[in-house]
C-alpha positions in Angstrom: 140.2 99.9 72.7 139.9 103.0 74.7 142.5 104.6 72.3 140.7 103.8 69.9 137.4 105.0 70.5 138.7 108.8 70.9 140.7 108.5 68.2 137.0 107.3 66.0 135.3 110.3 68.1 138.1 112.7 67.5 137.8 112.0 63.6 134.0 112.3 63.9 134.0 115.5 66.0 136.8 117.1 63.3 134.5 115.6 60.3 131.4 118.0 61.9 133.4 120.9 62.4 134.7 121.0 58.9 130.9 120.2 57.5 129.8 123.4 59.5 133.0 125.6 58.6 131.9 124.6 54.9 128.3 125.4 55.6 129.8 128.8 56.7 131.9 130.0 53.7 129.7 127.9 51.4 126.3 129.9 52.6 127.6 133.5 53.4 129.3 133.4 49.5 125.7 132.5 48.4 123.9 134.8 50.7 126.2 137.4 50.0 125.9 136.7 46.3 121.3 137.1 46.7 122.1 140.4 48.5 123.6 141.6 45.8 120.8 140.3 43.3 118.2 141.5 45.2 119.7 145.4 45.6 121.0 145.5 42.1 117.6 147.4 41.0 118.5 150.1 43.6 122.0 150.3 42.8 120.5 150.5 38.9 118.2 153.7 39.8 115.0 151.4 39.5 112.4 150.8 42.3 112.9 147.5 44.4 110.4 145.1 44.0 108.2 143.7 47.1 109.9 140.4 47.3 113.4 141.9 46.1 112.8 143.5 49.5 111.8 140.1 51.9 114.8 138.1 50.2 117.2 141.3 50.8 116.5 141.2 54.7 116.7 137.3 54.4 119.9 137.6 53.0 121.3 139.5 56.0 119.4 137.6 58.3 121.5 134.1 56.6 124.4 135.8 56.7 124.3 135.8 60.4 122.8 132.9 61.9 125.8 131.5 59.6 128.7 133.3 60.8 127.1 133.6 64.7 126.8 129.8 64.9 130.6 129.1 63.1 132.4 131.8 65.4 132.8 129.6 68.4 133.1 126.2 66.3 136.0 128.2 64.2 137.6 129.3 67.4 137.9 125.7 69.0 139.0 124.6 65.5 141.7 126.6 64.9 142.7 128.9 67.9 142.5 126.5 70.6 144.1 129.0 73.0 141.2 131.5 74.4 137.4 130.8 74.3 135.2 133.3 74.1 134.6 135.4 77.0 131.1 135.4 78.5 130.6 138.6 76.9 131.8 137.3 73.8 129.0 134.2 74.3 126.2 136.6 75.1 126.8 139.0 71.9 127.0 135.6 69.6 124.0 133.6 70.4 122.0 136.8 70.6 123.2 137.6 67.1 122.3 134.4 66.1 119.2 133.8 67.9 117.9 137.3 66.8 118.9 136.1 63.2 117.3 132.8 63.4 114.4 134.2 64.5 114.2 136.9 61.8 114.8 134.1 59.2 111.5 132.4 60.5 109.8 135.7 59.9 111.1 136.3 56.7 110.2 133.0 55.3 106.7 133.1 56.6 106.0 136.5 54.8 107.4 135.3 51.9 105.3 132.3 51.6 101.6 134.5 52.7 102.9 137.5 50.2 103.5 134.5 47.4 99.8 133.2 48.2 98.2 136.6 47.9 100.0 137.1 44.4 98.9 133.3 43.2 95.3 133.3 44.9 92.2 133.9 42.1 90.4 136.9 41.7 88.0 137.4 44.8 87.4 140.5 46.7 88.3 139.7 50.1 91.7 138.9 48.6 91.8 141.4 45.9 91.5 144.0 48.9 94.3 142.7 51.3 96.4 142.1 48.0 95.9 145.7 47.5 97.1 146.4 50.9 100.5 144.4 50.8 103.0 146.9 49.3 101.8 148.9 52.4 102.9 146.1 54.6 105.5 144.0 53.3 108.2 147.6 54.2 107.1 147.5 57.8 107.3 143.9 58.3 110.8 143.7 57.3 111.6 146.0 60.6 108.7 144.4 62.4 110.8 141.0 62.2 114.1 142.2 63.3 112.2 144.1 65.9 110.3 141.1 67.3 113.2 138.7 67.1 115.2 141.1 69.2 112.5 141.2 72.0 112.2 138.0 71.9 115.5 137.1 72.3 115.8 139.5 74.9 116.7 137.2 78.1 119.4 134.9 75.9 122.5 137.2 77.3 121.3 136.4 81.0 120.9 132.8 80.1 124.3 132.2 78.4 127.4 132.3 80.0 131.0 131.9 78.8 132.7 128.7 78.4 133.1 125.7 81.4 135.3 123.5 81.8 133.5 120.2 83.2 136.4 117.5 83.8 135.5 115.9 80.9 138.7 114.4 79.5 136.7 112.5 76.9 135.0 116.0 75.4 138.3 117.8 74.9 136.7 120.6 73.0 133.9 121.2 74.8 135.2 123.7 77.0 136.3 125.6 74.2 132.1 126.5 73.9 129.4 128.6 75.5 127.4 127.1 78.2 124.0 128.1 79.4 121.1 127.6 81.5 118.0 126.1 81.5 115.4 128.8 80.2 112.3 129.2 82.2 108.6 127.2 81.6 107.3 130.9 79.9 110.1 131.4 78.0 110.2 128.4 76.4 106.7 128.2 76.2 106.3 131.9 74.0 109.6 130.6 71.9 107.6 127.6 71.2 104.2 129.8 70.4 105.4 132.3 68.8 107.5 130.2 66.3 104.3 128.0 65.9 102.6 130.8 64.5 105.2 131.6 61.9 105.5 127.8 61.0 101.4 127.5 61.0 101.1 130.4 58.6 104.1 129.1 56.2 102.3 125.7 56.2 98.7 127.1 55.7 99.8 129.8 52.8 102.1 126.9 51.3 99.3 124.1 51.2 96.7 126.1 50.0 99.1 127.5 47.0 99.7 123.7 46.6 95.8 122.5 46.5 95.7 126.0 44.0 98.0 124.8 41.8 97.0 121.0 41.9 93.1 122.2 40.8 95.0 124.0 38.4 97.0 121.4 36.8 93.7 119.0 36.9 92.3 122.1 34.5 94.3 122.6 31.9 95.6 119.4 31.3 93.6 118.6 28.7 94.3 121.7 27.0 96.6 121.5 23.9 98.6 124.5 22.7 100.2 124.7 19.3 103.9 123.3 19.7 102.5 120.9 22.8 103.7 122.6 25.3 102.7 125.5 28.2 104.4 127.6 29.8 104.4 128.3 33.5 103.9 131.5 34.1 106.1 133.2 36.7 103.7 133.5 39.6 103.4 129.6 39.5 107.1 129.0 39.1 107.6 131.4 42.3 104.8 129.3 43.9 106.8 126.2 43.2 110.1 127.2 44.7 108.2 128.9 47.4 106.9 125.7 48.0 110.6 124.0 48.0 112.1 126.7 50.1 109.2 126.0 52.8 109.3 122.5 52.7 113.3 122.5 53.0 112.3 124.9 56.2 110.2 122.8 58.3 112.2 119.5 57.6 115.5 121.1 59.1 113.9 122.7 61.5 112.1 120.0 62.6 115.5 117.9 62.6 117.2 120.9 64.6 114.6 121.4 67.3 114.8 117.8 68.2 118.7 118.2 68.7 118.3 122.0 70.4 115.1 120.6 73.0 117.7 117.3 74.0 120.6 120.0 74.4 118.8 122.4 76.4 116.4 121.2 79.0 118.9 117.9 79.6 122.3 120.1 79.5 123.7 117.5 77.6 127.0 119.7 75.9 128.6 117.3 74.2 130.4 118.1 71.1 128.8 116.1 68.9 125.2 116.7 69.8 126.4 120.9 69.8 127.9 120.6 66.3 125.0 118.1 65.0 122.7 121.1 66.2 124.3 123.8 64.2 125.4 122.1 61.2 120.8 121.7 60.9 120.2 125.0 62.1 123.1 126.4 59.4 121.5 123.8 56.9 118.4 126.0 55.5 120.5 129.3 55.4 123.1 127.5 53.5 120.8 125.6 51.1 118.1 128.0 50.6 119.9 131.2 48.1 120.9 128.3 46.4 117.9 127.3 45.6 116.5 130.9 45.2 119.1 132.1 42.8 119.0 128.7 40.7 115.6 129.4 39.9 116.0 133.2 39.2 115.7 134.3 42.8 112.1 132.2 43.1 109.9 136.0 43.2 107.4 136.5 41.7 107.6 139.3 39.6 104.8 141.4 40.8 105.1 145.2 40.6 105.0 147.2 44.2 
C-alpha cells in the first residue's frame, strides 16, 4: 500500500510539473507573440498607442513571472543533479515577485485607463481623461519601480534549497526555501495589492453598471438590417472586463495556496507546484484572450 501511494503521488507531482512546464512555453509563445503586436506600430514608423504601451510592459512583465516561476520546477524536472544556489533562489523569486507585482499594476491601469475612455461626457472626467496620455508613460516605470521596492527584502528572506529528511517529498529539496516574512511586510504586500485589486474592481464594475444602463437604452432601438454594432470602446470594455475578472479569480485561488505555504512553512511539492501552476495561470491565459479579441484596446488616439 505504501508503494503504492508514492507511486499515485509521484504520478500526481509529475502531472503538475508538466501542466506548469506547458503553462511556461504555452504563455511566453503567447506573450512573446502580444509584444510583438503591440510594438509593431513603432517598428512601422507610426506612434504607439496609450494601451499599445500598458499591454507592451504587460507583456514583459508575463514573460517573466512565467519563466521565474518554471526555472526551479524545470530544474528538478529534468536536471535533478544541482539545485539552485541561494544566489540563484534570491535572483529568481525576486524576478518573479518584481514581475508579479508589475503585472498587478499593469492590469489595474489598464482597467482605470479603459473606464476613462468608456465613461460619458462630464467635466470632471473629461479633464482627467485629458490628463492620461501624460500619465499612462510614467506609470509604466512607476510599476516596475514600485514592484522592485517592494520586493526589496525577498533576497534576504529566501534562501537556497534544504534538504529536510523527507524521503516521501523526493523533489522537494530540489526547491528554494524561505522564511517567514515579518507582521509589516506582509501587512504592506497585503495593502498595497488591495489597492490595485480595489481600483481594478471599482473601474471594472462601474464600466459594467455603464454598459448594463446602456444596453437597457438602446434595446429597443431597431437599425435597418437588425442588428448594432458594438463599437470598439465597448468591445475593449468587455474584454477588459474578462481579463479582470480572470485576474481576481486566480489570484484569489493562488493567495490561498501562497498564505498556507508561507506563514505554515508547509513545502510540499504538491502544494509548491499547485501555487505556481495559479500564479502562472492569468499570465498564460490572459494574451490569449487579448489577442483573440484584437488585443482587447481601445483604440483611442494618445
Amino acid at each position: 500500500m505504501s508503494f503504492q501511494n508514492n507511486v499515485q503521488r509521484t504520478t500526481g507531482e509529475v502531472a503538475l510539473t508538466t501542466i506548469l512546464l506547458f503553462q511556461m512555453g504555452i504563455g511566453t509563445l503567447a506573450n512573446v507573440t502580444l509584444f510583438f503586436f503591440n510594438v509593431s506600430p513603432i517598428l512601422c514608423g507610426h506612434k504607439q498607442r496609450l494601451p499599445n504601451t500598458i499591454l507592451t510592459h504587460k507583456a514583459v512583465a508575463n514573460v517573466l513571472v512565467l519563466l521565474s516561476a518554471g526555472i526551479p520546477h524545470k530544474m528538478a524536472a529534468f536536471v535533478l543533479r544541482k539545485p539552485l544556489s541561494s544566489l540563484g533562489c534570491k535572483f529568481v523569486y525576486y524576478v518573479h515577485r518584481v514581475a508579479r507585482g508589475t503585472t498587478v499594476c499593469r492590469t489595474c491601469v489598464l482597467s482605470t485607463h479603459q473606464f476613462f475612455i468608456l465613461i460619458p461626457e462630464r467635466a470632471v472626467w473629461r479633464m482627467l481623461r485629458g490628463r492620461t496620455p501624460k500619465i499612462i508613460d510614467p506609470s509604466c516605470c512607476i510599476c516596475w519601480m514600485f514592484s522592485v521596492l517592494m520586493n526589496i527584502y525577498v533576497p534576504v528572506k529566501v534562501t537556497g534549497s534544504q534538504d529536510t529528511g523527507n524521503s516521501s517529498d523526493i523533489l522537494g529539496k530540489w526547491f528554494c526555501s524561505s522564511s517567514t516574512p515579518s507582521a509589516g511586510t506582509v501587512i504592506l504586500w497585503f495593502v498595497s495589492d488591495a489597492i490595485f485589486i480595489g481600483l481594478m474592481i471599482w473601474s471594472s464594475g462601474s464600466m459594467a453598471l455603464f454598459l448594463y444602463r446602456h444596453h437597457q437604452r438602446i434595446q429597443y432601438i431597431h437599425t435597418p438590417n437588425g442588428y448594432r454594432k458594438c463599437s470598439p470602446e465597448t468591445r475593449a470594455a468587455h474584454t477588459i472586463l474578462m481579463l479582470v475578472a480572470t485576474f481576481v479569480n486566480f489570484y484569489a485561488l493562488n493567495s490561498i495556496f501562497a498564505f498556507y505555504v508561507t506563514v505554515f512553512l508547509d513545502f510540499r511539492l504538491w502544494l509548491i507546484e499547485t501555487s505556481s501552476i495559479l500564479a502562472s495561470c492569468f499570465p498564460t491565459f490572459s494574451p490569449f484572450l487579448l489577442i483573440l479579441r484584437d488585443s482587447g484596446v481601445p483604440r483611442s488616439h494618445s
